[in-house]
Structure formats: structure tokens, C-alpha cells
PyMOL commands that place a pseudoatom at each C-alpha (Angstrom):
pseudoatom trace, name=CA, resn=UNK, resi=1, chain=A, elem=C, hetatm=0, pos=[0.000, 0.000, 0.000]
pseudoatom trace, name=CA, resn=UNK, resi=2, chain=A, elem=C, hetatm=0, pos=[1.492, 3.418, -0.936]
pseudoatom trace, name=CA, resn=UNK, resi=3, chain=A, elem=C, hetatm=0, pos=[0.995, 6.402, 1.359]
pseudoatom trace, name=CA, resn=UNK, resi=4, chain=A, elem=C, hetatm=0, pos=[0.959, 9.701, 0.089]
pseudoatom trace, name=CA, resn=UNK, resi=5, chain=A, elem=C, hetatm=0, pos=[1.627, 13.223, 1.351]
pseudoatom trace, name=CA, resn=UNK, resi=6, chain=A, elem=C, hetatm=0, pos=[1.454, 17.187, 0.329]
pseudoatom trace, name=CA, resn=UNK, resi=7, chain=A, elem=C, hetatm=0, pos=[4.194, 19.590, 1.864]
pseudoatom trace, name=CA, resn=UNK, resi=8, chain=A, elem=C, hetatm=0, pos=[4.495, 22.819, 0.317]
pseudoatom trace, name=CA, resn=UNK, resi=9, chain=A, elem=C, hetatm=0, pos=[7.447, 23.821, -1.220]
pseudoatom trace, name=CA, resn=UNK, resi=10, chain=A, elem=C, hetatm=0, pos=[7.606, 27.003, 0.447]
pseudoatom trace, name=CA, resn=UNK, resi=11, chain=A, elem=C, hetatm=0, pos=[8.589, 25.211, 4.066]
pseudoatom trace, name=CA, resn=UNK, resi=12, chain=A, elem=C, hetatm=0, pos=[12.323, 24.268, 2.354]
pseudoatom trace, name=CA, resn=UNK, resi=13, chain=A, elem=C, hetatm=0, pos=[14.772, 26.643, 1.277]
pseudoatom trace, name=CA, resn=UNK, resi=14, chain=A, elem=C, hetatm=0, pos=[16.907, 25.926, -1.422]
pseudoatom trace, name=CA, resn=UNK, resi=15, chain=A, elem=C, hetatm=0, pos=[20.088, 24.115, 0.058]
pseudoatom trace, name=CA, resn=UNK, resi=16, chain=A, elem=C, hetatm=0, pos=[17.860, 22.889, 2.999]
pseudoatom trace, name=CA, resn=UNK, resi=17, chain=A, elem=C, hetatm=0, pos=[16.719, 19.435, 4.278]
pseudoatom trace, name=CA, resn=UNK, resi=18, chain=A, elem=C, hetatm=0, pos=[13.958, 18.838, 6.116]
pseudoatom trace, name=CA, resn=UNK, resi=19, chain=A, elem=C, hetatm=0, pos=[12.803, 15.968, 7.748]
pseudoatom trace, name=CA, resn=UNK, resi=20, chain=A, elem=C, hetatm=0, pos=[9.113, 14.416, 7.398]
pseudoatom trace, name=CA, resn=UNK, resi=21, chain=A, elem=C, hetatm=0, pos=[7.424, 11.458, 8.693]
pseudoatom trace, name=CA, resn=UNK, resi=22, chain=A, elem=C, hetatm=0, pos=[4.704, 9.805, 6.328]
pseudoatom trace, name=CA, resn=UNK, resi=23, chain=A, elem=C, hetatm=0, pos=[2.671, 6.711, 7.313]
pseudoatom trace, name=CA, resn=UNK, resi=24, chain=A, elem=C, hetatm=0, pos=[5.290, 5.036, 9.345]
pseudoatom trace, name=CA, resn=UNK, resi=25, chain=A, elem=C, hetatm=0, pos=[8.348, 5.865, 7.415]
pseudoatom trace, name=CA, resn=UNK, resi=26, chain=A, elem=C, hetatm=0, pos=[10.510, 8.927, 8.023]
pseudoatom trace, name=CA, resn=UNK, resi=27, chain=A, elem=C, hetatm=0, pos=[11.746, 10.709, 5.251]
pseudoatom trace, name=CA, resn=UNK, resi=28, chain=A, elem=C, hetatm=0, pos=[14.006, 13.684, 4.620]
pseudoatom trace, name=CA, resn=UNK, resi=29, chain=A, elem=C, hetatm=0, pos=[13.046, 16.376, 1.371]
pseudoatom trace, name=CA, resn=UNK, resi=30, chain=A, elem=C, hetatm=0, pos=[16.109, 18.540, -0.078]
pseudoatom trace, name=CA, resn=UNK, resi=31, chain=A, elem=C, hetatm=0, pos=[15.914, 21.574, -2.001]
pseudoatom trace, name=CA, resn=UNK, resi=32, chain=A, elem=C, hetatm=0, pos=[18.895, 21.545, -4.377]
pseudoatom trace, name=CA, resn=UNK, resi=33, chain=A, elem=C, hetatm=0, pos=[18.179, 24.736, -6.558]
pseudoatom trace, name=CA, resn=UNK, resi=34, chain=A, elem=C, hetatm=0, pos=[14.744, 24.852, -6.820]
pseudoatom trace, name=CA, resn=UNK, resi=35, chain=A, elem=C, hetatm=0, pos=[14.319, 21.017, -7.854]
pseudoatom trace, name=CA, resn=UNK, resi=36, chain=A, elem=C, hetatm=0, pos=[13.155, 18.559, -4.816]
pseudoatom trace, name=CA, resn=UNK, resi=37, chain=A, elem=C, hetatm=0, pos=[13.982, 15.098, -3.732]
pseudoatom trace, name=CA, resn=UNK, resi=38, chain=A, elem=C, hetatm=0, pos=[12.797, 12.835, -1.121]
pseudoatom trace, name=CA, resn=UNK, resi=39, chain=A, elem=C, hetatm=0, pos=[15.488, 10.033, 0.728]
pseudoatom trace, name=CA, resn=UNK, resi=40, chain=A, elem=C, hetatm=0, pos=[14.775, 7.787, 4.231]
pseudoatom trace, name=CA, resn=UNK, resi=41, chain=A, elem=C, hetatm=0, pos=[15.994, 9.613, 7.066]
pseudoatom trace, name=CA, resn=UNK, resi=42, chain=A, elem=C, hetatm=0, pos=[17.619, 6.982, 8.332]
pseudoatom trace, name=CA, resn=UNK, resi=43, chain=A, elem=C, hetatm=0, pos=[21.809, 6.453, 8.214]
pseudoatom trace, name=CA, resn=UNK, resi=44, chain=A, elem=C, hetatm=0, pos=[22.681, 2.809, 6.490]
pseudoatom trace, name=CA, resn=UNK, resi=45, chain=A, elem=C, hetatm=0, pos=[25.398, 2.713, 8.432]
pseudoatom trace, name=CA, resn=UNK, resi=46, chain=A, elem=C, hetatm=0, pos=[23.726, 2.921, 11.880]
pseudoatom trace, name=CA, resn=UNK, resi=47, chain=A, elem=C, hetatm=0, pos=[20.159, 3.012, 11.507]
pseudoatom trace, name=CA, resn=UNK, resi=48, chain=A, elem=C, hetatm=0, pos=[20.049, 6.681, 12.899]
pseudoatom trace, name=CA, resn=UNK, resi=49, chain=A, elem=C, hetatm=0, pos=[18.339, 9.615, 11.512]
pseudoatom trace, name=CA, resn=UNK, resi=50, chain=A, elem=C, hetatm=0, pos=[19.516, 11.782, 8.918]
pseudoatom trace, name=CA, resn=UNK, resi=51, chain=A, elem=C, hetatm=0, pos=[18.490, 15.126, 10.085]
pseudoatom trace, name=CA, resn=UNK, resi=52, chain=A, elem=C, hetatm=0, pos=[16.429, 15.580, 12.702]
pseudoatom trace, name=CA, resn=UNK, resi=53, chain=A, elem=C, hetatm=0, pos=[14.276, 19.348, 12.070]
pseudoatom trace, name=CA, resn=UNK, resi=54, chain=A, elem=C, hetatm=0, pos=[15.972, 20.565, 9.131]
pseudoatom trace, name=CA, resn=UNK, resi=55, chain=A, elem=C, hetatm=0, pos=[19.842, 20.717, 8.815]
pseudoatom trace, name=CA, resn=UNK, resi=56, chain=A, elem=C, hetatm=0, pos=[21.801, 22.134, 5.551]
pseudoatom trace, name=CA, resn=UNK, resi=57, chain=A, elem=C, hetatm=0, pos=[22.712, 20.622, 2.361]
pseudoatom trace, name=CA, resn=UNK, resi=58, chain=A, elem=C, hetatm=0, pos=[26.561, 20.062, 1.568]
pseudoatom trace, name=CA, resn=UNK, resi=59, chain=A, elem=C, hetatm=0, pos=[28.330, 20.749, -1.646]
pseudoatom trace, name=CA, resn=UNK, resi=60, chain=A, elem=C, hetatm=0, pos=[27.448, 18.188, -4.410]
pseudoatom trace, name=CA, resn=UNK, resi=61, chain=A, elem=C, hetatm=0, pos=[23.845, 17.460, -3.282]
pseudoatom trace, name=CA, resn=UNK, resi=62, chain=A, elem=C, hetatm=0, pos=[24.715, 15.231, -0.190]
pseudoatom trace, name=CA, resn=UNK, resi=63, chain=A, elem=C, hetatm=0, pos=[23.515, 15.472, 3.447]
pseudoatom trace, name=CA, resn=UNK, resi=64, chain=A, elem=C, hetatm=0, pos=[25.990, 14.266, 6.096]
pseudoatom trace, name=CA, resn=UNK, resi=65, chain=A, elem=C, hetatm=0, pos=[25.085, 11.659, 9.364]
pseudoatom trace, name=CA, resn=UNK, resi=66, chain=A, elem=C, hetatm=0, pos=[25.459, 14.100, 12.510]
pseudoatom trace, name=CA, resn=UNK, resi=67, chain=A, elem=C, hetatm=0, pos=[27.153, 10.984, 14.102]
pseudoatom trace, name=CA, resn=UNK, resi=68, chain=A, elem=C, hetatm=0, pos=[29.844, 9.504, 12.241]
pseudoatom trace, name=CA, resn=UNK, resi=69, chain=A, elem=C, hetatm=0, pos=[30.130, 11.946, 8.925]
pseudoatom trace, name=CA, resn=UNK, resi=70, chain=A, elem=C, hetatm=0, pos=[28.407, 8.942, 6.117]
pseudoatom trace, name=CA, resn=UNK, resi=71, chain=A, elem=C, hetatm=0, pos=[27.417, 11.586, 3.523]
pseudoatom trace, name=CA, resn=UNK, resi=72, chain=A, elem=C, hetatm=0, pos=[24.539, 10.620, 1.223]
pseudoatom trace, name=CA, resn=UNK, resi=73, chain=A, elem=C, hetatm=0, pos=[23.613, 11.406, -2.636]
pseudoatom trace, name=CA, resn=UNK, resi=74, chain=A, elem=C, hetatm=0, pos=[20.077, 12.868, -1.837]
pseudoatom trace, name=CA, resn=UNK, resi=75, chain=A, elem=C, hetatm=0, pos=[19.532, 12.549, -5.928]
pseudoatom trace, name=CA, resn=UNK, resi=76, chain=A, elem=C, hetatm=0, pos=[20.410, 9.145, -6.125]
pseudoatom trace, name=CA, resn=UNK, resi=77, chain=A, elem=C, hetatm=0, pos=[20.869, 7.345, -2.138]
pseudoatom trace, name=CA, resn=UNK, resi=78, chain=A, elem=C, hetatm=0, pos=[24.032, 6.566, -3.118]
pseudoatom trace, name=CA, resn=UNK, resi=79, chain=A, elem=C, hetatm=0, pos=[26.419, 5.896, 0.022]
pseudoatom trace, name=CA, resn=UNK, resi=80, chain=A, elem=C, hetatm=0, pos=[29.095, 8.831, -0.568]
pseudoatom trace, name=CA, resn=UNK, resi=81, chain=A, elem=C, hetatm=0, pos=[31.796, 8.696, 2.320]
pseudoatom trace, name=CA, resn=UNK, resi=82, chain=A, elem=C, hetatm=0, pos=[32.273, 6.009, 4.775]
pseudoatom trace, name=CA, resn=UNK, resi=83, chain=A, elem=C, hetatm=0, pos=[31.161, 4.061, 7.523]
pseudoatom trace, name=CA, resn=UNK, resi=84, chain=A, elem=C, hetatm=0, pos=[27.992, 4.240, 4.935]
pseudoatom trace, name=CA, resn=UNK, resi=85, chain=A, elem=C, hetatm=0, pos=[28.281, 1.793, 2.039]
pseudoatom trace, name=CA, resn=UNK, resi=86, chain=A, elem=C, hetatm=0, pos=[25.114, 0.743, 1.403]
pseudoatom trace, name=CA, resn=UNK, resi=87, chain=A, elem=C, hetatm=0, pos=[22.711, 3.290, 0.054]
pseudoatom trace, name=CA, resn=UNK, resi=88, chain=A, elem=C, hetatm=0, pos=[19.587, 4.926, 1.479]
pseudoatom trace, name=CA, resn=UNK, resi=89, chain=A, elem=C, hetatm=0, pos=[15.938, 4.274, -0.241]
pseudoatom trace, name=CA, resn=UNK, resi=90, chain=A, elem=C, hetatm=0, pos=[14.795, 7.786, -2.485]
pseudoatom trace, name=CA, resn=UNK, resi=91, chain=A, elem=C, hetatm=0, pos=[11.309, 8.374, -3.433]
pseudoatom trace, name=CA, resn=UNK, resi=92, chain=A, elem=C, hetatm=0, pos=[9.268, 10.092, -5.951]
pseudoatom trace, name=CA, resn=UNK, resi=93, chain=A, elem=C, hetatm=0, pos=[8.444, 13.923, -5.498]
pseudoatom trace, name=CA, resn=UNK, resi=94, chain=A, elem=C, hetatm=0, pos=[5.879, 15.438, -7.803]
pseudoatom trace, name=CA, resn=UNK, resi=95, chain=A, elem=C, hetatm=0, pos=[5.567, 19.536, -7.847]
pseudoatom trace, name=CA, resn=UNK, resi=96, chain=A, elem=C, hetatm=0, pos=[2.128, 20.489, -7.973]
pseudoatom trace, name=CA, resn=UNK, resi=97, chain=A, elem=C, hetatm=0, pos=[2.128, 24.395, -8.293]
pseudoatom trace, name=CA, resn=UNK, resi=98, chain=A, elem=C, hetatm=0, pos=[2.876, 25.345, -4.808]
pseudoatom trace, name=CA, resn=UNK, resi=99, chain=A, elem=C, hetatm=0, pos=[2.931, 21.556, -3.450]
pseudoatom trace, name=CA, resn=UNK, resi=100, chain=A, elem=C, hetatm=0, pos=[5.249, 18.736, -3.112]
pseudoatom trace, name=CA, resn=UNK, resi=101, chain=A, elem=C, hetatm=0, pos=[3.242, 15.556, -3.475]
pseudoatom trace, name=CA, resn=UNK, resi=102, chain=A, elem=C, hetatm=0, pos=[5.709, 12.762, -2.272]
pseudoatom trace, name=CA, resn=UNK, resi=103, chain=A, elem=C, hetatm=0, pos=[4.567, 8.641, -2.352]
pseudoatom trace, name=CA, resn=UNK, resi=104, chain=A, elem=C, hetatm=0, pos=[6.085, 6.249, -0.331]
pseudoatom trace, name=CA, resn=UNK, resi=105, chain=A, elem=C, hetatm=0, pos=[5.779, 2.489, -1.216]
for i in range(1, 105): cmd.bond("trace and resi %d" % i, "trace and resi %d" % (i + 1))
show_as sticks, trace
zoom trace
């Protein structure tokens, strides 16, 4: 069963993360010039959350694990910089006007 959601775009600034939690999963949206995309907040390397609130963006579209420093492709999921190596789920974001409409499977 997929869950769906609305967040408006105006709640995250470009370069910004923000965390979510949808149905039972917890999720993280990024704002990387204007263009969203939706990851699991949750660190394959330790099970712990991604951001917690909203935390910034680092160069090359990645967010960083406040614990140990795995960085994370929020494009892609890909596992960037160690102790991560496997990668994190992403998930579809559709822009409705003012809206982010994101699904989770």
C-alpha cells in the first residue's frame, strides 16, 4: 500500500533538508536549486536519523550523518563517504504548483 503526502514547497529553502514522517516511514526532502527530492531519514550505516528538524545541504547534493560523517547522494541514495556503504531508499516527489506531493511504497 502506498501512502501519500502534500508539503508545500515554500517550508524548504533551497540548500535545505527537512525531515518528514509519512505513514510510518521517516523521510528527509532537499531543495537543491529549486528542484526537490525525497530520501529515508535513516543512516545505512547505523540506523540513525539523517536530520532531525531541518539541517543544511553540503556541496554536491549530499547530506551528512550528525554521528559519524556517512554523507549521502540525496539525488540518487548513493552511500558517498564512509562508515555508509550501502545506500539509502529515495522516493518520488511530484511539484504540484505550490505543493510537493511525495509517495512512499
Amino acid at each position: 500500500m502506498s501512502v501519500k503526502t502534500k508539503i508545500k514547497k515554500s517550508e524548504i529553502k533551497s540548500g535545505k533538508a527537512r525531515s518528514y514522517i509519512i505513514g510510518e516511514a521517516k523521510i528527509v526532502v532537499c531543495n537543491v536549486d529549486g528542484k526537490y527530492y525525497a530520501v529515508e531519514d535513516v543512516c545505512s550505516h547505523d540506523d540513525g536519523e539523517l536530520v532531525s528538524g531541518e539541517a543544511d545541504l553540503l556541496e554536491a547534493c549530499q547530506l551528512q550523518c550528525p554521528r559519524h560523517g556517512a554523507r549521502f547522494n540525496v539525488k540518487t541514495g548513493e552511500a558517498k563517504r564512509m562508515p555508509a556503504v550501502a545506500p539509502i531508499s529515495t522516493y518520488k516527489v511530484t511539484e504540484i504548483e505550490e505543493e510537493l506531493e511525495v509517495v512512499i511504497d
